[in-house]
NUKEMI-327686 format. One record per residue (C-alpha): residue number from 1; x, y, z; chain. Coordinates in pm, whole numbers, plus 32768, in hexadecimal, padded with zeros to 4 digits. Each point is the difference from the previous one (the first is absolute). Layout:
# NUKEMI-327686
{NUM, {X, Y, Z}, 'A'}
...
END
This chain:
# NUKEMI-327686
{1, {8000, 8000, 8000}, 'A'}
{2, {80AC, 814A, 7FAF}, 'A'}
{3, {803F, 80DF, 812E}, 'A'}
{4, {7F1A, 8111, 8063}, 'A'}
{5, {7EBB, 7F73, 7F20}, 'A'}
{6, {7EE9, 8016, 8104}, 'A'}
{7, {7E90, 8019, 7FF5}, 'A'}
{8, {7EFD, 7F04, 7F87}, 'A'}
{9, {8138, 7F74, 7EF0}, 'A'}
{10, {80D1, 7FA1, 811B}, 'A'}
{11, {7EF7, 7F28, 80AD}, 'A'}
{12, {7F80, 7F63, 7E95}, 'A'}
{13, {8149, 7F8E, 7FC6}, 'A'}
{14, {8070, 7F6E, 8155}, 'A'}
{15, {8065, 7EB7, 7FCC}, 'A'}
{16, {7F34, 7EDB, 8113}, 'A'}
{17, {80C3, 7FED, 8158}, 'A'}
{18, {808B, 8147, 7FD6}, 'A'}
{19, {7FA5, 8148, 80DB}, 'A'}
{20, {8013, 8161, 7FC3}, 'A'}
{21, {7FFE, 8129, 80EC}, 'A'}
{22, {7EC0, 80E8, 801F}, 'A'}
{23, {7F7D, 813D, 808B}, 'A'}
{24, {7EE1, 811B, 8006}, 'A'}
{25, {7FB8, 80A5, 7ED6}, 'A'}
{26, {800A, 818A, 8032}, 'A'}
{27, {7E73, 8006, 7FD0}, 'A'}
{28, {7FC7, 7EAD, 80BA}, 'A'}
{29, {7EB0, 7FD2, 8069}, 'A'}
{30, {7E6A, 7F94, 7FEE}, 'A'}
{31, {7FFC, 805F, 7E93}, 'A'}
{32, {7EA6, 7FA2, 7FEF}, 'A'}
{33, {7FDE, 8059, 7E80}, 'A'}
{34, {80F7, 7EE8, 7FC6}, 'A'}
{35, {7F4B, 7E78, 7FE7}, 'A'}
{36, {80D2, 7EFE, 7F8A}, 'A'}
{37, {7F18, 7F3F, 7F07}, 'A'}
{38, {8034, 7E8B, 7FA2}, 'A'}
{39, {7F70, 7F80, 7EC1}, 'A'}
{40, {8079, 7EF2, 7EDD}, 'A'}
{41, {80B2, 801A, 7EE9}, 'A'}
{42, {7EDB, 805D, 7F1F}, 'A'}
{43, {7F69, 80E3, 80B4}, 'A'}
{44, {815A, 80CD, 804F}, 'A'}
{45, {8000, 8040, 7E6F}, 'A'}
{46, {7E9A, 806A, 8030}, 'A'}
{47, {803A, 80EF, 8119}, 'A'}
{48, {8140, 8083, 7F42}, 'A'}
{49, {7F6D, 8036, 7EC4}, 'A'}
{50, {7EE9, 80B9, 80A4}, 'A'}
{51, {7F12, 7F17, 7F9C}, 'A'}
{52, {7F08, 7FE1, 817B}, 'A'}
{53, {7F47, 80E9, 8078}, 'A'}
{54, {7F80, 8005, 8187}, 'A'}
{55, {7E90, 7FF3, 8018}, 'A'}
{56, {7EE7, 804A, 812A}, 'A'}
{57, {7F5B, 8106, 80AB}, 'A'}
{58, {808C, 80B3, 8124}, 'A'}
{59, {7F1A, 7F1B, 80DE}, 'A'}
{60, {807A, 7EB8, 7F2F}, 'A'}
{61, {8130, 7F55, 8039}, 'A'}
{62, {809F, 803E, 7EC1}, 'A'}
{63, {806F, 7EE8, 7F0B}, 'A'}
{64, {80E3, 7FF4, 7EEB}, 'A'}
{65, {7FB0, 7FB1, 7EA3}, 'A'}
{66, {80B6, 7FC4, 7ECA}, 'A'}
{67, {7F42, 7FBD, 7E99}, 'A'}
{68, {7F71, 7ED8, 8075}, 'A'}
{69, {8046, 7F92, 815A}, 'A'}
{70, {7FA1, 806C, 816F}, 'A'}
{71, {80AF, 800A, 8108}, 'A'}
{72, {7FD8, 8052, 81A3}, 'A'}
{73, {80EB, 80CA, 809F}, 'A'}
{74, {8065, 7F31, 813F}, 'A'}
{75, {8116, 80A5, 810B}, 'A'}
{76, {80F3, 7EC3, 8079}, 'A'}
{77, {80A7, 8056, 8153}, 'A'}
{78, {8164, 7F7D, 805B}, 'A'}
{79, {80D0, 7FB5, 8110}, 'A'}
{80, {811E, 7FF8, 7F67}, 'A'}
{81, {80B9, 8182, 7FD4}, 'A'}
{82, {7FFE, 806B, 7E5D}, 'A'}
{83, {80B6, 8101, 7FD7}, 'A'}
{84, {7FD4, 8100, 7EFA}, 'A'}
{85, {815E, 806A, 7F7C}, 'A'}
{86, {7FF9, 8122, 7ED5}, 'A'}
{87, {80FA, 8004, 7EE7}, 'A'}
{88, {816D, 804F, 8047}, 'A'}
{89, {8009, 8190, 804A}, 'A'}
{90, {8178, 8084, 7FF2}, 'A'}
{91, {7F5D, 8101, 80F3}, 'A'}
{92, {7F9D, 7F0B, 8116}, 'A'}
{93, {8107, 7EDB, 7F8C}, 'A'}
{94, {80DF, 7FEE, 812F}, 'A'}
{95, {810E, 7F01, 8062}, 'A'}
{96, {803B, 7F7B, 813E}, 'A'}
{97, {816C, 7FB0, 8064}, 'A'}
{98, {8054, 7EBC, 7F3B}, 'A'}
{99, {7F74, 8096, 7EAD}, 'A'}
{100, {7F14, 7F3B, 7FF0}, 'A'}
{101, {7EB2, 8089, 7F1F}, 'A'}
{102, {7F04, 808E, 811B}, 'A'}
{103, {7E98, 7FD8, 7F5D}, 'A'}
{104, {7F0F, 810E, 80BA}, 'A'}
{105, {7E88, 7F75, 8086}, 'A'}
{106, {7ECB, 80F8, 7F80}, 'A'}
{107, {7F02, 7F51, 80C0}, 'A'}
{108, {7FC6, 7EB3, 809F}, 'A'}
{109, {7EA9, 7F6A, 7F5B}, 'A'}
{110, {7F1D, 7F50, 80E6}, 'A'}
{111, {7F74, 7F39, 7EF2}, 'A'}
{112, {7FA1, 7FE9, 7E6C}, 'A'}
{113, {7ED4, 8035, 7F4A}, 'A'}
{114, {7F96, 7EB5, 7F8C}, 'A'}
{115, {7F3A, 7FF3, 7E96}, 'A'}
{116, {7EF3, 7EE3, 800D}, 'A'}
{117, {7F2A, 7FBD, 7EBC}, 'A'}
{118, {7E68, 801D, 8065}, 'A'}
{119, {7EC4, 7FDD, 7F2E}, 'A'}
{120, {7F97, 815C, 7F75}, 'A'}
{121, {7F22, 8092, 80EB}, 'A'}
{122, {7EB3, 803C, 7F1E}, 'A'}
{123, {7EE5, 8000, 80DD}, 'A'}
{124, {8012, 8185, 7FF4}, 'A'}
{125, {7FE3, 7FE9, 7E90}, 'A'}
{126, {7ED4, 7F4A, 8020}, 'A'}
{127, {7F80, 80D5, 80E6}, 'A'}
{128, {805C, 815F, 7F49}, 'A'}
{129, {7F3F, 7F98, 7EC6}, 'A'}
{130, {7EEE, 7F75, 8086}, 'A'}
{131, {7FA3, 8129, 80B1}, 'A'}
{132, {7F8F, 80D6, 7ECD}, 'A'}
{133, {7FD8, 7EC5, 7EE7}, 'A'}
{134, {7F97, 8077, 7EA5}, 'A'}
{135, {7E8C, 801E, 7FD4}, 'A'}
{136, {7EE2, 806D, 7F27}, 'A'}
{137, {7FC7, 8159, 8073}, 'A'}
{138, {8163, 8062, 7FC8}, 'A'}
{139, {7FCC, 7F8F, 7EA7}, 'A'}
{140, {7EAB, 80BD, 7FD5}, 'A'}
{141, {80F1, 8130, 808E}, 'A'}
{142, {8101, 7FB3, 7F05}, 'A'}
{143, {7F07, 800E, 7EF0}, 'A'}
{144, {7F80, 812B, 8042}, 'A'}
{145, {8149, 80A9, 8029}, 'A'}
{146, {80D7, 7FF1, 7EB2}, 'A'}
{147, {8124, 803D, 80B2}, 'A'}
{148, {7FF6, 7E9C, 80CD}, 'A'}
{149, {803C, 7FE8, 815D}, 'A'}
{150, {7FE9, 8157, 80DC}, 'A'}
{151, {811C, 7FE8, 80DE}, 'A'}
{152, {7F97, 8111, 80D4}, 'A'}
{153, {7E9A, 7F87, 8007}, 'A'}
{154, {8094, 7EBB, 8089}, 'A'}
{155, {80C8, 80BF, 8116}, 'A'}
{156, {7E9B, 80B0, 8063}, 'A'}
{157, {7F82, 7EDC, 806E}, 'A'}
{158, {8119, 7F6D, 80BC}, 'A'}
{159, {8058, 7F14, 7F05}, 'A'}
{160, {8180, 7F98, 800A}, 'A'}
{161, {8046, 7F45, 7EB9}, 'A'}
{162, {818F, 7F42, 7FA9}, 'A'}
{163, {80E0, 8061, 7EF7}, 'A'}
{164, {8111, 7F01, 7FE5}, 'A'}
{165, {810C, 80BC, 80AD}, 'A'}
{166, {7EFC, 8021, 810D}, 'A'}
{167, {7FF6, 7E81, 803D}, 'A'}
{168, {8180, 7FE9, 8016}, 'A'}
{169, {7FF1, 8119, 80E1}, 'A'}
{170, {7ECF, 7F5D, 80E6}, 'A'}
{171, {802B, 7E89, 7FD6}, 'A'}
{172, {8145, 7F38, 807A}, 'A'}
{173, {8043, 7F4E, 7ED1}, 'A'}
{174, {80FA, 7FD3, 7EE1}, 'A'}
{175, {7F79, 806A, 7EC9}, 'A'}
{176, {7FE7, 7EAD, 7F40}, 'A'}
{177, {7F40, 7F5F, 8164}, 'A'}
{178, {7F4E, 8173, 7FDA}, 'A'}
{179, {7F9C, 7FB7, 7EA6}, 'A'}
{180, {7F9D, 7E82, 8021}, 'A'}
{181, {7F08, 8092, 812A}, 'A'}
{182, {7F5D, 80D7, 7F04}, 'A'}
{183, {7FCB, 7F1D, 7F0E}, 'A'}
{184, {7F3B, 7EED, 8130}, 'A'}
{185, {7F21, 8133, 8048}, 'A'}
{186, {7FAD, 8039, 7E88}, 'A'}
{187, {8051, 8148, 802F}, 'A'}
{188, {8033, 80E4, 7EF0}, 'A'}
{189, {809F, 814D, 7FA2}, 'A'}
{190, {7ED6, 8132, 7FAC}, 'A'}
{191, {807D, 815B, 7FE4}, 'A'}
{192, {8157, 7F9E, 808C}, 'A'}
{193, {7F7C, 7F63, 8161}, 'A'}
{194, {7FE9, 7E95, 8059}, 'A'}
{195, {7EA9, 7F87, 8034}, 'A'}
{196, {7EEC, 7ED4, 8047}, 'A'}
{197, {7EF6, 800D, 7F3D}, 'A'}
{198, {7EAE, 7FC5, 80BE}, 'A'}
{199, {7F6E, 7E90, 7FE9}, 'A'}
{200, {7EB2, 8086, 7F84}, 'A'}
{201, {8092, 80E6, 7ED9}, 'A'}
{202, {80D3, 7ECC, 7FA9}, 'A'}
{203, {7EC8, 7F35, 7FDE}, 'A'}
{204, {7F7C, 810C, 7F11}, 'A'}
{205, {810E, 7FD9, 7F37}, 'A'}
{206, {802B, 7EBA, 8009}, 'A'}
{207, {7EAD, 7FBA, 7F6F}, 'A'}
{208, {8009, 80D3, 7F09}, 'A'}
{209, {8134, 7F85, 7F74}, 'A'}
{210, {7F4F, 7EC5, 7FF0}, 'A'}
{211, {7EDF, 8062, 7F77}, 'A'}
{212, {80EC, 8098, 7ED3}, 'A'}
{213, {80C9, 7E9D, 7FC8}, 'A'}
{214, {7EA4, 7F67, 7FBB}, 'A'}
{215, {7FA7, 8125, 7F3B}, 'A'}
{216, {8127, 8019, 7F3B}, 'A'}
{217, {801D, 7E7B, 7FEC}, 'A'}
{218, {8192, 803A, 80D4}, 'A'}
{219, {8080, 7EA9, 8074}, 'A'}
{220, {805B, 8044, 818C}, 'A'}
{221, {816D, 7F45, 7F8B}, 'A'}
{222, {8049, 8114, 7F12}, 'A'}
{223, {7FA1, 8165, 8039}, 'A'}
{224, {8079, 8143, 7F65}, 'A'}
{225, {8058, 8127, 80DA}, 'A'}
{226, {7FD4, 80EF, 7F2C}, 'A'}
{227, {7E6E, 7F73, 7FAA}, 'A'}
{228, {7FB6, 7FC5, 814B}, 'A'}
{229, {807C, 8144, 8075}, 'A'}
{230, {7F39, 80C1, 7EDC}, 'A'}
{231, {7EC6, 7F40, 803C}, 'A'}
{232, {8003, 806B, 8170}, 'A'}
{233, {8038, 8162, 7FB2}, 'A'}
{234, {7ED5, 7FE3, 7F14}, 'A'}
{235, {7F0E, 7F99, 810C}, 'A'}
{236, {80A1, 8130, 80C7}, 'A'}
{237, {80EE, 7F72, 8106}, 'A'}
{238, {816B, 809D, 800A}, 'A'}
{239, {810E, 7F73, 7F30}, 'A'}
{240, {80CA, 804A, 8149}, 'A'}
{241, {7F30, 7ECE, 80BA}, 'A'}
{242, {7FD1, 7F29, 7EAC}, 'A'}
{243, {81A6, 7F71, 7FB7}, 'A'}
{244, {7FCA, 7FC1, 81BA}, 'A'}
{245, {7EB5, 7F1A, 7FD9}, 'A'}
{246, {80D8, 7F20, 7F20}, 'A'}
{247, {8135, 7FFE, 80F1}, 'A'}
{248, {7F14, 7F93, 8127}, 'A'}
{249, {7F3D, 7F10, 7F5F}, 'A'}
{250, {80F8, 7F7D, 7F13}, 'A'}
{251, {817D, 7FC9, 7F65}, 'A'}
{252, {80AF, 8046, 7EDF}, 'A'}
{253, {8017, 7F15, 7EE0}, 'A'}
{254, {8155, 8040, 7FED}, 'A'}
{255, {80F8, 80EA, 806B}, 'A'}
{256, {8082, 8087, 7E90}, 'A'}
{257, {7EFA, 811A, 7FEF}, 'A'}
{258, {7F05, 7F85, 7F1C}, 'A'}
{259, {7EEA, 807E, 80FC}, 'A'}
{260, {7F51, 7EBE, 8012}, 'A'}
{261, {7F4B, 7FAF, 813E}, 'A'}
{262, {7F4A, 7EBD, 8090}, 'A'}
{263, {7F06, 800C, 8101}, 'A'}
{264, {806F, 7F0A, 813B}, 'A'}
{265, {7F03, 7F30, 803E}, 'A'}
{266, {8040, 7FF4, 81AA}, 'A'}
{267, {7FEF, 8183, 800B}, 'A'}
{268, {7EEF, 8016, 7F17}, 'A'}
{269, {7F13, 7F0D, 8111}, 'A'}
{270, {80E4, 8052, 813D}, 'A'}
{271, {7F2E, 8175, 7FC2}, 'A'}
{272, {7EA1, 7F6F, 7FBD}, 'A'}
{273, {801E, 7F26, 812B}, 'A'}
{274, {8066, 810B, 80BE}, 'A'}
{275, {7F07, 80C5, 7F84}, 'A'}
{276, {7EE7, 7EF5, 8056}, 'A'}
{277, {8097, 7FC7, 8182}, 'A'}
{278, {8013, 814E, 8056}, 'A'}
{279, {8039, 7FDA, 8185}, 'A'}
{280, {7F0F, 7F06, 801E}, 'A'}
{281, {7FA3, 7E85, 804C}, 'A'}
{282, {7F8C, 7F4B, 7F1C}, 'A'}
{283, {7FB2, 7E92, 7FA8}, 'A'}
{284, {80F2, 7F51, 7F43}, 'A'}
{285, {7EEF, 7F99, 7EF4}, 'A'}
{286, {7F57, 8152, 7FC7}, 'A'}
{287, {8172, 8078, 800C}, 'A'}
{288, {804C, 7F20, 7ED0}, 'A'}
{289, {7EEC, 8064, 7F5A}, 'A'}
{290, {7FE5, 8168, 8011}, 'A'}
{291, {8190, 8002, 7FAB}, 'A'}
{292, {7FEC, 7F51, 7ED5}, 'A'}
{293, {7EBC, 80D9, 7F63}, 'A'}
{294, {80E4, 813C, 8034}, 'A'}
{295, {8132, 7F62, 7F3D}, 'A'}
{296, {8012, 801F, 7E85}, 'A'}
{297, {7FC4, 7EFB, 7F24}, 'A'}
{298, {815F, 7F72, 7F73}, 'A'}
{299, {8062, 7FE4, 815F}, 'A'}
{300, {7FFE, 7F0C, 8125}, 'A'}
{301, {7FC9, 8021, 8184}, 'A'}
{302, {8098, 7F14, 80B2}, 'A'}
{303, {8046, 8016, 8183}, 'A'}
{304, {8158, 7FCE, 802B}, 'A'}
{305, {7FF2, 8164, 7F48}, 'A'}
{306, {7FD9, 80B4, 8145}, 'A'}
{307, {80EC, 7F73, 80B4}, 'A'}
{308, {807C, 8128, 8130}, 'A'}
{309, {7ECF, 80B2, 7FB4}, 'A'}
{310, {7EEE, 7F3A, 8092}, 'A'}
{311, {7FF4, 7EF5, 8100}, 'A'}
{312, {7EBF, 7F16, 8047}, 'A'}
{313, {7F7D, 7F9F, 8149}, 'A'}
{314, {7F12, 7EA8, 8054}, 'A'}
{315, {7EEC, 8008, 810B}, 'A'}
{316, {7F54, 7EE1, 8005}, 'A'}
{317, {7FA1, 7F8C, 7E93}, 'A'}
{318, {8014, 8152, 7F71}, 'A'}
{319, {814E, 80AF, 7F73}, 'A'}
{320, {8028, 814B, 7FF4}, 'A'}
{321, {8104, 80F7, 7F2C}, 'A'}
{322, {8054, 815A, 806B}, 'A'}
{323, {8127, 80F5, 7F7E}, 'A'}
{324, {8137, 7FFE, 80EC}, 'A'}
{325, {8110, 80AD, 7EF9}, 'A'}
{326, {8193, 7FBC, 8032}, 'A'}
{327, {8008, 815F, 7FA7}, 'A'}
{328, {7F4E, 8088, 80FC}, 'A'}
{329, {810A, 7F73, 80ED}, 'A'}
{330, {8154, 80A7, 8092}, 'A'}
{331, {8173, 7F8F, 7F4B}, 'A'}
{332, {8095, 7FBB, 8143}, 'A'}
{333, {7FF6, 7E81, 805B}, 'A'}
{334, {7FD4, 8048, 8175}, 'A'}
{335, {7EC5, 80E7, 7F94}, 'A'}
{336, {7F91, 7F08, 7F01}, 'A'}
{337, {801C, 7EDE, 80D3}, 'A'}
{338, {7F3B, 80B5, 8101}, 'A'}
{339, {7EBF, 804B, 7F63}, 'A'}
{340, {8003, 7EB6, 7F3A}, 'A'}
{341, {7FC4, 7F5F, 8164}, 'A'}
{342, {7F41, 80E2, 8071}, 'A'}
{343, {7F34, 7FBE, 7EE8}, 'A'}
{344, {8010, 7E73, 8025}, 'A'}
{345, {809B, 7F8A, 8116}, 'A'}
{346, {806A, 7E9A, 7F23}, 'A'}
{347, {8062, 7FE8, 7E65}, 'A'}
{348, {8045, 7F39, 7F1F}, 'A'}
{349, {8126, 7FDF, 7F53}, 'A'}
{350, {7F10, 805E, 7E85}, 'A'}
{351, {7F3C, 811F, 80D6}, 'A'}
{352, {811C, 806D, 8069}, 'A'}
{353, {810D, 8014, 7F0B}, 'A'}
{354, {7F53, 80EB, 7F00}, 'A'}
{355, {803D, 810A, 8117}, 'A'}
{356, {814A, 7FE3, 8047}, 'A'}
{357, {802A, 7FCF, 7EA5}, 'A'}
{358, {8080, 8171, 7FB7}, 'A'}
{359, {80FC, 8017, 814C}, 'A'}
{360, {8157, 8035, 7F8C}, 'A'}
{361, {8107, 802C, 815B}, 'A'}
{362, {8142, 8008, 7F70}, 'A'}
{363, {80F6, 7EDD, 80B4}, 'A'}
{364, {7E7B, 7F45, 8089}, 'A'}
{365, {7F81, 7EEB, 7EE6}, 'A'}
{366, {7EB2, 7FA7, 8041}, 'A'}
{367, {8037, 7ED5, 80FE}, 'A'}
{368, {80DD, 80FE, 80D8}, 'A'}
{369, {7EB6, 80F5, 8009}, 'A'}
{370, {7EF7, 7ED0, 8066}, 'A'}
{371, {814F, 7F7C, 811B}, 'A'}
{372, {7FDA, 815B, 807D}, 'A'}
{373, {7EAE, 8053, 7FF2}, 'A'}
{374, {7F52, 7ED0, 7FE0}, 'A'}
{375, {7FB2, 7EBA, 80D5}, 'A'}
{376, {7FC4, 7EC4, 7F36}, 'A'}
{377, {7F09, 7EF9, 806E}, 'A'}
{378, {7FA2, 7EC4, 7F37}, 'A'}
{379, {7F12, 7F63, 80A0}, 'A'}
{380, {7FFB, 7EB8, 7F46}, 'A'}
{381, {8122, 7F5C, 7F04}, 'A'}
{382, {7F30, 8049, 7EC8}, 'A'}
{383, {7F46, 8140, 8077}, 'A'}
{384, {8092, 8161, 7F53}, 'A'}
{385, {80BD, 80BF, 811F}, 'A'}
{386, {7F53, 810B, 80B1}, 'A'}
{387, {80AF, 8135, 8091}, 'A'}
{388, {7FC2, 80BC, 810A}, 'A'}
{389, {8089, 816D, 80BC}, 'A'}
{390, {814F, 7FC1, 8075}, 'A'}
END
């Protein structure tokens, strides 16, 4: 080691077994600005390149994010002394008596941040949009008003709408996780903010746009944007809500901009079974047969179609459906788990699975979240397992 290198090079460079003399820093102390931050290889080049930003409100604990990934902030406490030591300084680079390179201590860390990868956290997306969805009389509005949507109108009233910066401002997620939560609420860009579009409008416009493939003798499997979109416009809805019906009811043909759509035959009946259920009880038989006069001929209703949306219940001879929606419940497991058994105090393994179905916890497969949340009972060698609240 050459003589007189001190500072933060001195200590990288010590070889194992070796020791090297140290001392206060001229502006030793708390430093409380200064966090020592561990975090892998990947996400180093992240953090360099400036590619995370730090999201949450001042009431949140804040998370970091880069383009696709989430992670909590955790502090890790140590009992062990970590010393910070700055780069060599010719200024405060002093020898002690055998020449030997003195390195000078900043501040002695308690601890590290600790980066741990979570699930996105968004419920509060969910709960943002919801609160002003999309609806008919904003459309009657937006008719009468050639200029679209009154922003200041919307203000009046107390209505807070989303822009897409606002989300990554609001909602502690990366912006691919941001994205894909978007897209599992339907949601859809109007004016430049983010929004649901009420179940009732979307029934309107659903029907219509099947009353115009029989009309206009369109196969479900292969519809044109562009026609669809005109024909809507034609009986007077916006062509702002008309490319959206097709994205929540159906998929592309293919993905090399042709503009070809197919309507999916799950969504399609998921929404007129919804629509008969409401939030009531019903029998399974009238269910049946009220759901399948609402669903278009060319299409089939079959039961296994609803799976996390409805559950059925038996008292005595008589079975019973009613609407209990996987996305009406939290993200979290521990808040999932909990109003599942709240809700049943036993399930099966087939009730059960459709909602858990959508839980991602990165580092937890699925047998990790029923160990930890679950208790598994089988009461006989060729009976499905049942699970009960942990």
């Amino acid at each position: 080691m050459a003589e007189g290198i001190g500072g933060a090079e001195a200590v990288i460079d010590l070889k194992p077994g070796s020791s090297i003399p140290i001392s206060y820093h001229p502006s030793f102390g708390p430093h409380d600005d200064l966090l020592l931050l561990e975090a892998d290889d990947n996400l180093v080049s992240d953090i360099f390149n400036q590619r995370v930003t730090l999201r949450g409100l001042a009431d949140e604990d804040a998370v970091l994010c880069t383009k696709s990934k989430t992670f909590a902030i955790k502090f890790v406490g140590n009992s062990n002394s970590m010393f910070l030591i700055p780069p060599d300084d010719d200024d405060t680079n002093i020898n002690n008596n055998n020449d030997k390179p003195l390195v000078s201590v900043l501040k002695i860390a308690p601890g590290n941040m600790e980066l741990v990868e979570v699930s996105p956290r968004l419920d509060k997306l969910k709960q943002l949009l919801s609160a002003n969805p999309y609806g008919a009389s904003e459309v009657d509005a937006m008719m009468d008003d050639d200029n679209g949507l009154d922003d200041d109108n919307n203000e009046k009233k107390g209505v807070k709408l989303y822009t897409w910066n606002d989300l990554v401002n609001t909602v502690q997620a990366s912006d691919e996780e941001l994205s894909v939560g978007l897209e599992s609420l339907s949601a859809v860009e109007i004016d430049g903010y983010w929004r649901v579009i009420d179940e009732n409008y979307l029934d309107v416009i659903l029907r219509m746009l099947l009353h115009n493939c029989v009309l206009n003798y369109w196969s479900f499997d292969d519809l044109d944007e562009d026609e669809v979109v005109s024909s809507l416009v034609a009986d007077e809805f916006p062509s702002k809500l008309a490319s959206p019906c097709l994205r929540v009811f159906g998929s592309r043909v293919s993905s090399n901009g042709t503009g070809k759509w197919k309507l999916e035959p799950r969504l399609v009946c998921l929404h007129f079974a919804r629509q008969v259920l409401r939030d009531e009880k019903m029998r399974l038989e009238s269910f049946m047969e009220e759901w399948k006069k609402k669903i278009p001929d060319g299409m089939e209703g079959k039961f296994e179609m609803l799976e996390g949306e409805v559950l059925t219940e038996t008292i005595g001879i008589e079975t019973r459906v009613y609407t209990f929606s996987v996305r009406s419940l939290p993200s979290t497991p521990a808040e999932r788990f909990s109003i599942l058994f709240k809700h049943r105090s036993k399930w099966e393994w087939k009730d059960l699975e459709p909602y858990l179905r959508d839980l991602h916890v990165p580092r937890l497969s699925m047998e990790g979240l029923l160990l930890k949340y679950t208790r598994r009972a089988q009461p006989k060698a060729d009976a499905p397992p049942v699970f009960s609240a942990r």
